[in-house]
HTML snippet that shows the backbone in 3Dmol.js (N, CA, C, O; Angstrom):
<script src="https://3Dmol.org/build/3Dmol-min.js"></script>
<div id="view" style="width:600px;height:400px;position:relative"></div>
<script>
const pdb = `
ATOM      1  N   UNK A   1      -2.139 -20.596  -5.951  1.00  0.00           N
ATOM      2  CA  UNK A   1      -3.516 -20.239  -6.169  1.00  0.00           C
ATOM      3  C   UNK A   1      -3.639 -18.951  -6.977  1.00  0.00           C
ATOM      4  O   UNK A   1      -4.596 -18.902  -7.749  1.00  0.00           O
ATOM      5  N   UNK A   2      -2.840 -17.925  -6.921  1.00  0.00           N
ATOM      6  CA  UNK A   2      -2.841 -16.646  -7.694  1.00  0.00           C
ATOM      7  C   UNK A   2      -2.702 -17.033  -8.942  1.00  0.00           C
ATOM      8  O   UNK A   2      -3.655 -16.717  -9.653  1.00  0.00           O
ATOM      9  N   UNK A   3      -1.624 -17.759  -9.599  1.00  0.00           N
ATOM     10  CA  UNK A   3      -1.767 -18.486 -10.890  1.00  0.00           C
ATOM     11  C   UNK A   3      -2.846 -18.725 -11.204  1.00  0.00           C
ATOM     12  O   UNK A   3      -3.318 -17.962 -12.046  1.00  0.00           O
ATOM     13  N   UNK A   4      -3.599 -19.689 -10.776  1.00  0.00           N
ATOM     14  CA  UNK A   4      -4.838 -20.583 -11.251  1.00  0.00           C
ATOM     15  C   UNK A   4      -5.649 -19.589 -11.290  1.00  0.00           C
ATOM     16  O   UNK A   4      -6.344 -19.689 -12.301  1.00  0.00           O
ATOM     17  N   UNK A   5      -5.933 -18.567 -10.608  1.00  0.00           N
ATOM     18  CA  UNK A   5      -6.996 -17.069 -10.534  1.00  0.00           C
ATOM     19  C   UNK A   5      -6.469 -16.052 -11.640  1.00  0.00           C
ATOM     20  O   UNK A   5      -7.186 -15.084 -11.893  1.00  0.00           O
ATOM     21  N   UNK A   6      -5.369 -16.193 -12.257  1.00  0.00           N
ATOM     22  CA  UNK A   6      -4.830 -15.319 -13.410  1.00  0.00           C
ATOM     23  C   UNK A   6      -5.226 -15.960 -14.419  1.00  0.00           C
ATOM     24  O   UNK A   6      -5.683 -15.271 -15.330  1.00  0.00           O
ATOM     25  N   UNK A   7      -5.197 -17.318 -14.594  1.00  0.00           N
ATOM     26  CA  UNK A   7      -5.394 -18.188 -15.189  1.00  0.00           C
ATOM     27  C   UNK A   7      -7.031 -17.927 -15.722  1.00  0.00           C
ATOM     28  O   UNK A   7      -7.321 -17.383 -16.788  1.00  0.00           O
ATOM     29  N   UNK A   8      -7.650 -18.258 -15.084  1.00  0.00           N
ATOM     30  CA  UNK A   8      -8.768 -18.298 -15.009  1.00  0.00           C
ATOM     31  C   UNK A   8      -9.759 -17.067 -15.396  1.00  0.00           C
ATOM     32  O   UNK A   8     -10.891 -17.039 -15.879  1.00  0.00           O
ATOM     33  N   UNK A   9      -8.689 -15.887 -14.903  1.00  0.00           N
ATOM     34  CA  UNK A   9      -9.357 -14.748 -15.123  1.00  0.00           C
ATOM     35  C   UNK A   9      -9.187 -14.303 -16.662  1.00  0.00           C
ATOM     36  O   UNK A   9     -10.069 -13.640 -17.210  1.00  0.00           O
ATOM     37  N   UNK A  10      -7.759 -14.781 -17.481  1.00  0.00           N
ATOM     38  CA  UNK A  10      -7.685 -14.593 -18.590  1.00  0.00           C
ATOM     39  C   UNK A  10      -8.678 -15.670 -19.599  1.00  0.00           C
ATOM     40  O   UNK A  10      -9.029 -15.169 -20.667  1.00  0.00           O
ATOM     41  N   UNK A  11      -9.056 -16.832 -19.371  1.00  0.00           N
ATOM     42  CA  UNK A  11     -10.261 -17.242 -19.631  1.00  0.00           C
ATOM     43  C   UNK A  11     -11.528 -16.709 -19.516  1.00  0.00           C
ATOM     44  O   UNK A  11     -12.308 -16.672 -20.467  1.00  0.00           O
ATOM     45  N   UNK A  12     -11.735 -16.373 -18.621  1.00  0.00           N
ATOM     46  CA  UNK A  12     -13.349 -15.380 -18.516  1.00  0.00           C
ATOM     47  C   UNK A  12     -13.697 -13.558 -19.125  1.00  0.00           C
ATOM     48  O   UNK A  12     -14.702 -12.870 -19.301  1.00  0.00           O
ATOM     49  N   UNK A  13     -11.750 -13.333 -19.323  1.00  0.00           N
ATOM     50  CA  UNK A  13     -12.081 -12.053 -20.486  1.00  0.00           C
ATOM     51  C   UNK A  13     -12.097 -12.691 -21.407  1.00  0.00           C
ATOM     52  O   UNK A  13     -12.785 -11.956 -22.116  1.00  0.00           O
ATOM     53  N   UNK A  14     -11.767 -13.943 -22.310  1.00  0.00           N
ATOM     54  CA  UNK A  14     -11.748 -14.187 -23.517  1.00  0.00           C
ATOM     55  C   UNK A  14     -13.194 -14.628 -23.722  1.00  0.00           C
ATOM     56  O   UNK A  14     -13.761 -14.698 -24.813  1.00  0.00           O
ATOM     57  N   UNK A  15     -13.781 -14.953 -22.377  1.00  0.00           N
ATOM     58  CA  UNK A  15     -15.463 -15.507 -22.734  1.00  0.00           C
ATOM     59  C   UNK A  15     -16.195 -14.442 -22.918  1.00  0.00           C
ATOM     60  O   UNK A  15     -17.096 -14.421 -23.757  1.00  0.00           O
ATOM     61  N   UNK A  16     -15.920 -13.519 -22.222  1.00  0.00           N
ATOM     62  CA  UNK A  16     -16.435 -12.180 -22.613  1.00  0.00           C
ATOM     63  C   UNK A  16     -17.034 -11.711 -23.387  1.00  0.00           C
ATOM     64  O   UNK A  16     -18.125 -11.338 -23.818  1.00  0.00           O
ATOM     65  N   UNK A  17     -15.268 -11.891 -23.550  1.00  0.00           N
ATOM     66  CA  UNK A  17     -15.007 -10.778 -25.718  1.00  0.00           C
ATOM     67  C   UNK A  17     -16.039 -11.586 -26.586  1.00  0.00           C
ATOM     68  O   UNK A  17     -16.836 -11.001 -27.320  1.00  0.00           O
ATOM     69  N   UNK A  18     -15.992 -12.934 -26.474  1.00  0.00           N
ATOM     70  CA  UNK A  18     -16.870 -14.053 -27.379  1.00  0.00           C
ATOM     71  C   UNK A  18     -18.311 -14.092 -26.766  1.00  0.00           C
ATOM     72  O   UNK A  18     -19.020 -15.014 -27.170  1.00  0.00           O
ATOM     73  N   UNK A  19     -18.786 -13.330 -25.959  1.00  0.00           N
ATOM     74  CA  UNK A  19     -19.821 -12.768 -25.504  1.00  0.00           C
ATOM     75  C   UNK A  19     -20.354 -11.385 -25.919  1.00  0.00           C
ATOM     76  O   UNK A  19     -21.413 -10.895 -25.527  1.00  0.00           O
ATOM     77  N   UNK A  20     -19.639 -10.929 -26.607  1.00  0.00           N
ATOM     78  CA  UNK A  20     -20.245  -9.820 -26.727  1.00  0.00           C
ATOM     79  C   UNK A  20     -20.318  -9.291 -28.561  1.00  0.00           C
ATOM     80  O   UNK A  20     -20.333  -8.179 -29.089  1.00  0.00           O
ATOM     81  N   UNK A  21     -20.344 -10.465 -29.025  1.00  0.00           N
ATOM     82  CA  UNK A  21     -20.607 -11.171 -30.547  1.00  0.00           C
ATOM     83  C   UNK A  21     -22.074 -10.832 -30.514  1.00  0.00           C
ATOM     84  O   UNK A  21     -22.619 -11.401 -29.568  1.00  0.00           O
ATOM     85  N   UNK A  22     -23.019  -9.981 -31.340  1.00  0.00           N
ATOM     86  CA  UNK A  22     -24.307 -10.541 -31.438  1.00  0.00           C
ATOM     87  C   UNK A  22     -24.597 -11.968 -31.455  1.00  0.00           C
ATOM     88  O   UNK A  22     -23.884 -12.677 -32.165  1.00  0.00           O
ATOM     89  N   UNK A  23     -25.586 -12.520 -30.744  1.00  0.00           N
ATOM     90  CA  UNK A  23     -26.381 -13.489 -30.484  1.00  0.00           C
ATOM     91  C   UNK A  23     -25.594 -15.244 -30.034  1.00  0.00           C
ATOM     92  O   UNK A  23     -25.897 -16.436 -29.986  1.00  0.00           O
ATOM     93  N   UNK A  24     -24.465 -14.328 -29.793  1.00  0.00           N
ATOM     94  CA  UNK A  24     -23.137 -15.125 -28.748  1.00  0.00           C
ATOM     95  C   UNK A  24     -23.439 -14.906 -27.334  1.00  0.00           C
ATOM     96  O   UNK A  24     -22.757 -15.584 -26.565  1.00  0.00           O
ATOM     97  N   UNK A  25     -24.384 -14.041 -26.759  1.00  0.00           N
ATOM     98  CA  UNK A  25     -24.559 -13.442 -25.455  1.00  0.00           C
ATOM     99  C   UNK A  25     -24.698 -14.552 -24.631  1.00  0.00           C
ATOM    100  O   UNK A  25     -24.170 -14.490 -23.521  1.00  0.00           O
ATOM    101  N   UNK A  26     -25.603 -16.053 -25.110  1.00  0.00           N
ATOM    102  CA  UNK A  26     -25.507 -16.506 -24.065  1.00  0.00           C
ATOM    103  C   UNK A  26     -24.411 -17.436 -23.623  1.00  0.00           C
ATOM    104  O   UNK A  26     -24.530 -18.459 -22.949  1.00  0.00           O
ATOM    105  N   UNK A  27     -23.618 -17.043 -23.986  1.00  0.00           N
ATOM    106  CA  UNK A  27     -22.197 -17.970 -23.243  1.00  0.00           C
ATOM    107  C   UNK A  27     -21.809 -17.218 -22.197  1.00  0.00           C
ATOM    108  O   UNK A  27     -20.850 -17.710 -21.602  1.00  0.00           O
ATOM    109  N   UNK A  28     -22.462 -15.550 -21.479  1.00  0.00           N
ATOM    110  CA  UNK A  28     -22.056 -15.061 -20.380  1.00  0.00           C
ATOM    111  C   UNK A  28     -22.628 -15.891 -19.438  1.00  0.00           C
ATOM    112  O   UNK A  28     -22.461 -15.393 -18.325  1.00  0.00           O
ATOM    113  N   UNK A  29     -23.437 -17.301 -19.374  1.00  0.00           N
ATOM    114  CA  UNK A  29     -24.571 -18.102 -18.568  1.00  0.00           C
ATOM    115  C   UNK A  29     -23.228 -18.581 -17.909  1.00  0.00           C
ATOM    116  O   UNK A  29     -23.225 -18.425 -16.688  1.00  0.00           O
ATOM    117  N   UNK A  30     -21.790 -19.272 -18.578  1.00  0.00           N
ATOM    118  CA  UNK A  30     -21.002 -19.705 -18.681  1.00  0.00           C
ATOM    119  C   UNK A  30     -19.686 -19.005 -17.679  1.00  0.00           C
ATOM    120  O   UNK A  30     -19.080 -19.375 -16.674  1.00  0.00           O
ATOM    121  N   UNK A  31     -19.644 -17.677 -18.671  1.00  0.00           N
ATOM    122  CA  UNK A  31     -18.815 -16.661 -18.260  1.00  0.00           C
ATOM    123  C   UNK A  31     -18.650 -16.395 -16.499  1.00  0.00           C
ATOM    124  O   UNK A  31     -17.622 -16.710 -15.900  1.00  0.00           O
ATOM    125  N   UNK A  32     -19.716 -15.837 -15.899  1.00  0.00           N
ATOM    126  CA  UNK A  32     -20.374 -15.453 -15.013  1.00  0.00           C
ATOM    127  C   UNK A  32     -19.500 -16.671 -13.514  1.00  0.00           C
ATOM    128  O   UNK A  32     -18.633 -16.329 -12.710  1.00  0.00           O
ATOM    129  N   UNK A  33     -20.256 -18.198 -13.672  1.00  0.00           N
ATOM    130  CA  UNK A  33     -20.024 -18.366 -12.181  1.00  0.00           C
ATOM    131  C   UNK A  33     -18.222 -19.061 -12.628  1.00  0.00           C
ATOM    132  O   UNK A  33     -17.462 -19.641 -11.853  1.00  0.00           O
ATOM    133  N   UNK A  34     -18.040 -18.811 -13.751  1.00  0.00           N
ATOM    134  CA  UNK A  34     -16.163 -19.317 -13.987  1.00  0.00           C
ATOM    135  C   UNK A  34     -15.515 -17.874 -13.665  1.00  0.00           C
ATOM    136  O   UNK A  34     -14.287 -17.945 -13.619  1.00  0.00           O
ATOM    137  N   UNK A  35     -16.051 -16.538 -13.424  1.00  0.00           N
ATOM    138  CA  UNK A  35     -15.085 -15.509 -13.338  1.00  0.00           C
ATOM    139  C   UNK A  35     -15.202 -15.225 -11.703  1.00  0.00           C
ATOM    140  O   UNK A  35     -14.264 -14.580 -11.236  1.00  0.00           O
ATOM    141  N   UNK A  36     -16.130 -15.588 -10.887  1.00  0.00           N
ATOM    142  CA  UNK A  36     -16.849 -15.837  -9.870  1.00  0.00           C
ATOM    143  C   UNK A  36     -15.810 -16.664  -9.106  1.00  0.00           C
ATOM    144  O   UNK A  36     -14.983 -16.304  -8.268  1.00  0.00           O
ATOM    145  N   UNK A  37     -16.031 -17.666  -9.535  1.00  0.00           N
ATOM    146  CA  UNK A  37     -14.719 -19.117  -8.954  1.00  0.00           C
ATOM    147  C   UNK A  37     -13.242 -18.050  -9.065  1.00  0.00           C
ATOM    148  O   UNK A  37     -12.584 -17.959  -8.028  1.00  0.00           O
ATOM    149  N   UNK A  38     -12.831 -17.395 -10.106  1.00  0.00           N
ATOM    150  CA  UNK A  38     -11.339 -17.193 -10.654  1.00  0.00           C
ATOM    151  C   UNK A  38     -10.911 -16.299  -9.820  1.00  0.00           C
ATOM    152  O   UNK A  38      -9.749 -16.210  -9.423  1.00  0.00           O
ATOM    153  N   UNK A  39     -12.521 -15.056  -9.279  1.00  0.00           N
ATOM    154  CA  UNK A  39     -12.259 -14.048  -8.589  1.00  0.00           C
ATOM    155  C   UNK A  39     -12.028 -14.354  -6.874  1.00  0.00           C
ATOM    156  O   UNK A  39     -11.377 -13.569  -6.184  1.00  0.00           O
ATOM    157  N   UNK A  40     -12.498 -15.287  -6.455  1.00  0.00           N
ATOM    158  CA  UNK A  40     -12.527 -16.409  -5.152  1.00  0.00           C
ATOM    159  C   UNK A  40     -11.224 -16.844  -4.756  1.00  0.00           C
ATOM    160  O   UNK A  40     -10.444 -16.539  -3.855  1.00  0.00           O
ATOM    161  N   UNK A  41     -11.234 -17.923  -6.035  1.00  0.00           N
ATOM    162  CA  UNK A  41      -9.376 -18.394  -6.070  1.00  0.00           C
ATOM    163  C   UNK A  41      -8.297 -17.167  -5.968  1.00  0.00           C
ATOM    164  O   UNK A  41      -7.308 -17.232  -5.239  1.00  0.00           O
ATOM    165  N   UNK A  42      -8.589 -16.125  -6.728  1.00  0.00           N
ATOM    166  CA  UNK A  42      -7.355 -15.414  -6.630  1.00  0.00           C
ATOM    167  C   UNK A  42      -7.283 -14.233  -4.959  1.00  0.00           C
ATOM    168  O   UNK A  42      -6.306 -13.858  -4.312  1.00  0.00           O
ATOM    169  N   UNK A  43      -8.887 -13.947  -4.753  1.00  0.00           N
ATOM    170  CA  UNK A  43      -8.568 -13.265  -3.553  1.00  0.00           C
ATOM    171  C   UNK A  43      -8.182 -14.048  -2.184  1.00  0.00           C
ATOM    172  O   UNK A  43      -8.280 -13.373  -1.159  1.00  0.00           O
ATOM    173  N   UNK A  44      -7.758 -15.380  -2.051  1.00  0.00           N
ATOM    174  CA  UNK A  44      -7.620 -16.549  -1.354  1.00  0.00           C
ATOM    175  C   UNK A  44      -6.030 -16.805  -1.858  1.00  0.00           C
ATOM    176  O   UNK A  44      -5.223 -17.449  -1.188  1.00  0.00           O
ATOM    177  N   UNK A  45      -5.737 -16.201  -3.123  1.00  0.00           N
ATOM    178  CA  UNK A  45      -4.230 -16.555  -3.503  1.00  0.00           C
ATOM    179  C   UNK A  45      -3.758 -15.113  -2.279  1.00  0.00           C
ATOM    180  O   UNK A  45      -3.558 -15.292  -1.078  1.00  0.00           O
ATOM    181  N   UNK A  46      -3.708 -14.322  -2.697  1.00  0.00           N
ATOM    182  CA  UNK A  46      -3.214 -12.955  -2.453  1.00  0.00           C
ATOM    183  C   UNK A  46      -3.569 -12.967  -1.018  1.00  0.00           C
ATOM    184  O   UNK A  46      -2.820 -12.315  -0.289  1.00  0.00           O
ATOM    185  N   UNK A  47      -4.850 -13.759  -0.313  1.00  0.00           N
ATOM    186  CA  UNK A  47      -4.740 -13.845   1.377  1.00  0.00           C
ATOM    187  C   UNK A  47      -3.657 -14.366   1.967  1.00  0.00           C
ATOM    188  O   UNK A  47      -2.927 -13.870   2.825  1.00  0.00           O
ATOM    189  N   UNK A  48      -3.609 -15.554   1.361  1.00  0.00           N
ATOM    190  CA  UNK A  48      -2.823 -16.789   1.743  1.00  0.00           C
ATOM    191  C   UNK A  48      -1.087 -15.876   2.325  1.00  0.00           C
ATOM    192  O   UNK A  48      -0.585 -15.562   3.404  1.00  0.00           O
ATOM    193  N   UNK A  49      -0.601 -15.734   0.453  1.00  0.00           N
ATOM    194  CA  UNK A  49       0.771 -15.558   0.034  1.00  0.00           C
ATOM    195  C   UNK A  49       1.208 -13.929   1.266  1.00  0.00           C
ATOM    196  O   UNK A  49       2.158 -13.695   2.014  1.00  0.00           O
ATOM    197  N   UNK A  50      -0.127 -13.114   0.883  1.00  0.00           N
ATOM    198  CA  UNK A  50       0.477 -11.820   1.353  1.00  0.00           C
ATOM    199  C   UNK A  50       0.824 -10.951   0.678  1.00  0.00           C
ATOM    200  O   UNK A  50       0.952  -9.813   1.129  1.00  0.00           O
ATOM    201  N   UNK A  51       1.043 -11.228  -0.452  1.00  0.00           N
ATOM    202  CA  UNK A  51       2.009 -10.203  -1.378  1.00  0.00           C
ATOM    203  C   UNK A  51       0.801 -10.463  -2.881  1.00  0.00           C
ATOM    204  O   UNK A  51       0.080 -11.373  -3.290  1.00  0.00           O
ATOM    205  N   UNK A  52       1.121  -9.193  -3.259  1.00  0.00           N
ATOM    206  CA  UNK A  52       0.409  -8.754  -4.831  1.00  0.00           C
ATOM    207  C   UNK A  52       0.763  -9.859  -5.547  1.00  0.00           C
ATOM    208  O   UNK A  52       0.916 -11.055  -5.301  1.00  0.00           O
ATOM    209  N   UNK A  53       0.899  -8.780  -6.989  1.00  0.00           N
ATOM    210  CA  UNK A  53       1.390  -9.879  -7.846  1.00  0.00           C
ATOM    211  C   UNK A  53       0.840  -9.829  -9.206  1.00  0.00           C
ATOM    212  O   UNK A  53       0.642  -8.804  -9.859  1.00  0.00           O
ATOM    213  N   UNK A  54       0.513 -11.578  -9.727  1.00  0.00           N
ATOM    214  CA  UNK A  54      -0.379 -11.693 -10.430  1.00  0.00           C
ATOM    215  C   UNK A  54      -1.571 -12.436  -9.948  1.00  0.00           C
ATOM    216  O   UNK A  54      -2.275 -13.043 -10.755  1.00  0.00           O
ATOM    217  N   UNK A  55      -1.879 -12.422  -8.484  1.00  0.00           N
ATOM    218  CA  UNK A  55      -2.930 -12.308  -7.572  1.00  0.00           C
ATOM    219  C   UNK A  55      -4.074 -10.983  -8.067  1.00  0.00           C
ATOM    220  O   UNK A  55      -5.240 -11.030  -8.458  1.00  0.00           O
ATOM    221  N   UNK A  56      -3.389 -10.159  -7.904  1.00  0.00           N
ATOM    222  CA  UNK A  56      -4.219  -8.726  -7.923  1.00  0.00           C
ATOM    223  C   UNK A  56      -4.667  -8.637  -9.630  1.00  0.00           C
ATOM    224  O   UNK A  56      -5.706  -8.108 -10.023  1.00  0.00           O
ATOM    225  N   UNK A  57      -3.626  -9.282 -10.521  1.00  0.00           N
ATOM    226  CA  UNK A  57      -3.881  -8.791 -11.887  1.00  0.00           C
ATOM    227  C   UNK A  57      -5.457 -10.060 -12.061  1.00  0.00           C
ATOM    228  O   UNK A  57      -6.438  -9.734 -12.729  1.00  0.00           O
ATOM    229  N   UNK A  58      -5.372 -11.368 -11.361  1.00  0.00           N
ATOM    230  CA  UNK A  58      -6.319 -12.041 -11.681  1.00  0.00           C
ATOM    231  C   UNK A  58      -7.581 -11.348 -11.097  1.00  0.00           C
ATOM    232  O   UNK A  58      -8.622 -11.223 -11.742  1.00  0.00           O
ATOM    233  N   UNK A  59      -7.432 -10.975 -10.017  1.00  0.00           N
ATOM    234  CA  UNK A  59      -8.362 -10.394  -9.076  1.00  0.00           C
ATOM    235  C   UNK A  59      -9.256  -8.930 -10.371  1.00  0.00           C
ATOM    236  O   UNK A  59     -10.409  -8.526 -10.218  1.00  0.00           O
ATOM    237  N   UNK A  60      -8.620  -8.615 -11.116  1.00  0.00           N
ATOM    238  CA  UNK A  60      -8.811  -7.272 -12.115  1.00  0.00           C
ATOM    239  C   UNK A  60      -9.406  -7.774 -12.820  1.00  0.00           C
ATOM    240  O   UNK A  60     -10.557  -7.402 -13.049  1.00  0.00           O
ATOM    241  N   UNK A  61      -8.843  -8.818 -13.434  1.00  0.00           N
ATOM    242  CA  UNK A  61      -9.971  -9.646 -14.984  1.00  0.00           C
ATOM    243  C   UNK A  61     -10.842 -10.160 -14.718  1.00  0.00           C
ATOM    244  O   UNK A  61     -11.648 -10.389 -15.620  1.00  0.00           O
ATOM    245  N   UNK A  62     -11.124 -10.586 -13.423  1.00  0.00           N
ATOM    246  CA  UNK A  62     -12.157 -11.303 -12.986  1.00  0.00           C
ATOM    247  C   UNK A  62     -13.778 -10.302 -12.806  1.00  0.00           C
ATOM    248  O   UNK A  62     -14.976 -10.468 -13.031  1.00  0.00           O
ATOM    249  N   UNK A  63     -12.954  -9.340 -12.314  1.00  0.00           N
ATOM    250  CA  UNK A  63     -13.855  -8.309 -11.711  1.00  0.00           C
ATOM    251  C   UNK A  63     -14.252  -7.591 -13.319  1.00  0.00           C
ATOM    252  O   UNK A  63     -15.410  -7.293 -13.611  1.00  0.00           O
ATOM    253  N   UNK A  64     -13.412  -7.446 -13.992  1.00  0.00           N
ATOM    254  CA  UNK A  64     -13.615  -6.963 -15.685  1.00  0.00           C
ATOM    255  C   UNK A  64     -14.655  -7.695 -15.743  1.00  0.00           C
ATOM    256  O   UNK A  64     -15.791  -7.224 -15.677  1.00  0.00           O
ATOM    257  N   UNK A  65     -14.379  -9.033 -15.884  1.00  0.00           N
ATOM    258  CA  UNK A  65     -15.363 -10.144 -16.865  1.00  0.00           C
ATOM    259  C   UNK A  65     -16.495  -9.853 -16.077  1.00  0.00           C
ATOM    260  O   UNK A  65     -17.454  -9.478 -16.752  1.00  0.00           O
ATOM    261  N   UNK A  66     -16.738  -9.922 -14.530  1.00  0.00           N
ATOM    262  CA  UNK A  66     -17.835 -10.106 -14.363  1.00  0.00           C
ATOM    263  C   UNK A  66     -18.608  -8.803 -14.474  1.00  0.00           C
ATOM    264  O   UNK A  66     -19.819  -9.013 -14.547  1.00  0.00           O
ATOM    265  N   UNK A  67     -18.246  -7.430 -14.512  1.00  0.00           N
ATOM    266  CA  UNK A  67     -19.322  -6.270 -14.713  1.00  0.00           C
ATOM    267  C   UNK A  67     -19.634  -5.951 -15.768  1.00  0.00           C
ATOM    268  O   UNK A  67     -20.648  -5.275 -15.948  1.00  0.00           O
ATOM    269  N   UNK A  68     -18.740  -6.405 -16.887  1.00  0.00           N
ATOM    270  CA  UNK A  68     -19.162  -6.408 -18.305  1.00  0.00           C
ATOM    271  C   UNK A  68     -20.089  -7.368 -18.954  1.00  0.00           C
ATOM    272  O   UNK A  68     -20.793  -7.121 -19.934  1.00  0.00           O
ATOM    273  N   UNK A  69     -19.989  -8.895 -18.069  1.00  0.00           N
ATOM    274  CA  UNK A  69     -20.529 -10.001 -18.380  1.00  0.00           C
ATOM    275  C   UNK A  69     -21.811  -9.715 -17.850  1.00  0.00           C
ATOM    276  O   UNK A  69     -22.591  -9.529 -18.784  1.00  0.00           O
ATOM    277  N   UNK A  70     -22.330  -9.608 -16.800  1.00  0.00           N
ATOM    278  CA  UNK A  70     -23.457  -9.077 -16.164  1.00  0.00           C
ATOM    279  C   UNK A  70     -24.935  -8.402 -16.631  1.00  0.00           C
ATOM    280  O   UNK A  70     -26.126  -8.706 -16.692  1.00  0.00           O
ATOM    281  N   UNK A  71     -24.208  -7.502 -16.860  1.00  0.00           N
ATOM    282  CA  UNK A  71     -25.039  -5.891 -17.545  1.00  0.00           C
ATOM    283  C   UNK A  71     -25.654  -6.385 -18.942  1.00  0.00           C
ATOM    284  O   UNK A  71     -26.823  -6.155 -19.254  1.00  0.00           O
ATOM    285  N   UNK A  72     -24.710  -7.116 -19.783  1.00  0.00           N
ATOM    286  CA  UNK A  72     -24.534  -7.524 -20.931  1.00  0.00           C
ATOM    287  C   UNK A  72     -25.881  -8.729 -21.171  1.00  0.00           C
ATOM    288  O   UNK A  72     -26.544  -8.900 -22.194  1.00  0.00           O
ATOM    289  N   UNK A  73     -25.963  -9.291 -20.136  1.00  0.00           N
ATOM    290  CA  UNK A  73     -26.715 -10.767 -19.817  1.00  0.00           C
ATOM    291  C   UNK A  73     -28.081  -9.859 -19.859  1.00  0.00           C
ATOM    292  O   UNK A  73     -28.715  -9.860 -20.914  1.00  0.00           O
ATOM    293  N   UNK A  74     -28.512  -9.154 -18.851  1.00  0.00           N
ATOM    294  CA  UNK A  74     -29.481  -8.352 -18.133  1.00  0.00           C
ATOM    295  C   UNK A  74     -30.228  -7.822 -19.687  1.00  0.00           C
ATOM    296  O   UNK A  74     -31.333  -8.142 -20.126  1.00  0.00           O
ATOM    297  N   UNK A  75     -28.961  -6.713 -20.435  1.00  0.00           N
ATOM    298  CA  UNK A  75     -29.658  -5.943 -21.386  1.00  0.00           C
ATOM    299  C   UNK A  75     -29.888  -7.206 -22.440  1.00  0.00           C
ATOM    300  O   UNK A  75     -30.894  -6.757 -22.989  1.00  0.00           O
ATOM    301  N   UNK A  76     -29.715  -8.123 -22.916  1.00  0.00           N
ATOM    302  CA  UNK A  76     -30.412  -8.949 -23.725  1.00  0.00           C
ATOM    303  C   UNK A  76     -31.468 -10.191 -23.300  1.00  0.00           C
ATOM    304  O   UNK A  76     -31.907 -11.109 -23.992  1.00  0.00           O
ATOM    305  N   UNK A  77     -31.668  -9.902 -22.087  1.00  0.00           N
ATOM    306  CA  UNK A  77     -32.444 -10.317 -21.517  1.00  0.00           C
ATOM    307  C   UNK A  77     -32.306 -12.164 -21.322  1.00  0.00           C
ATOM    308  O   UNK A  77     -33.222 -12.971 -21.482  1.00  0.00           O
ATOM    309  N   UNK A  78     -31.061 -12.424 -20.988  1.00  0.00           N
ATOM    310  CA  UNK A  78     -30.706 -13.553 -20.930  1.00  0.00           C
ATOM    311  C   UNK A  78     -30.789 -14.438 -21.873  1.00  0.00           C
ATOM    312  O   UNK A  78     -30.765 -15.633 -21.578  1.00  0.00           O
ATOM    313  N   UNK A  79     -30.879 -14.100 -22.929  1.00  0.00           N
ATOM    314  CA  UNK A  79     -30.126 -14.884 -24.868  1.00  0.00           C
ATOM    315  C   UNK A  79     -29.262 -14.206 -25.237  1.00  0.00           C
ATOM    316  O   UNK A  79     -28.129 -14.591 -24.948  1.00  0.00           O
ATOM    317  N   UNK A  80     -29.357 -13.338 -25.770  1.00  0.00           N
ATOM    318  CA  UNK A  80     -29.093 -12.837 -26.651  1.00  0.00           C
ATOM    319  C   UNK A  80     -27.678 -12.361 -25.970  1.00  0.00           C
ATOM    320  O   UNK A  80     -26.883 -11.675 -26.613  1.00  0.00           O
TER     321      UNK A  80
END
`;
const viewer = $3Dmol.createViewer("view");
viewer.addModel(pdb, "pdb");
viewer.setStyle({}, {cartoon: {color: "spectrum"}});
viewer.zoomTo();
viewer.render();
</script>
């Protein structure tokens, strides 16, 4: 499960980055409940196993994508 949450989390910084394109913003609609799921899966990897890892590194991108993805949504007022 830490895989699939690293996984996942390196997908939702790349939606990001392609989020934060002028008038690309709304693919954070997207971004948002996939970094959500990645951040879920991976704190459920790292319960499970016990041990760090690349549990914790998914657990980081996830949490990246989503406070950058967020704010980002808000200040363009959900388009842009």
């Amino acid at each position: 499960m830490q895989v699939a949450g690293f996984i996942m989390g390196i997908f939702a910084i790349l939606g990001m980055l392609f989020g934060l394109i002028p008038f690309l913003g709304w693919s954070n609609w997207l971004v948002i409940p996939f970094a959500g799921v990645g951040l879920i899966i991976s704190i459920v990897g790292v319960a499970i196993s016990k041990r760090g890892g690349i549990g914790i590194a998914g657990i980081v991108l996830c949490l990246i994508a989503l406070l950058i993805s967020i704010p980002r949504l808000v200040i363009g007022g959900g388009i842009f």
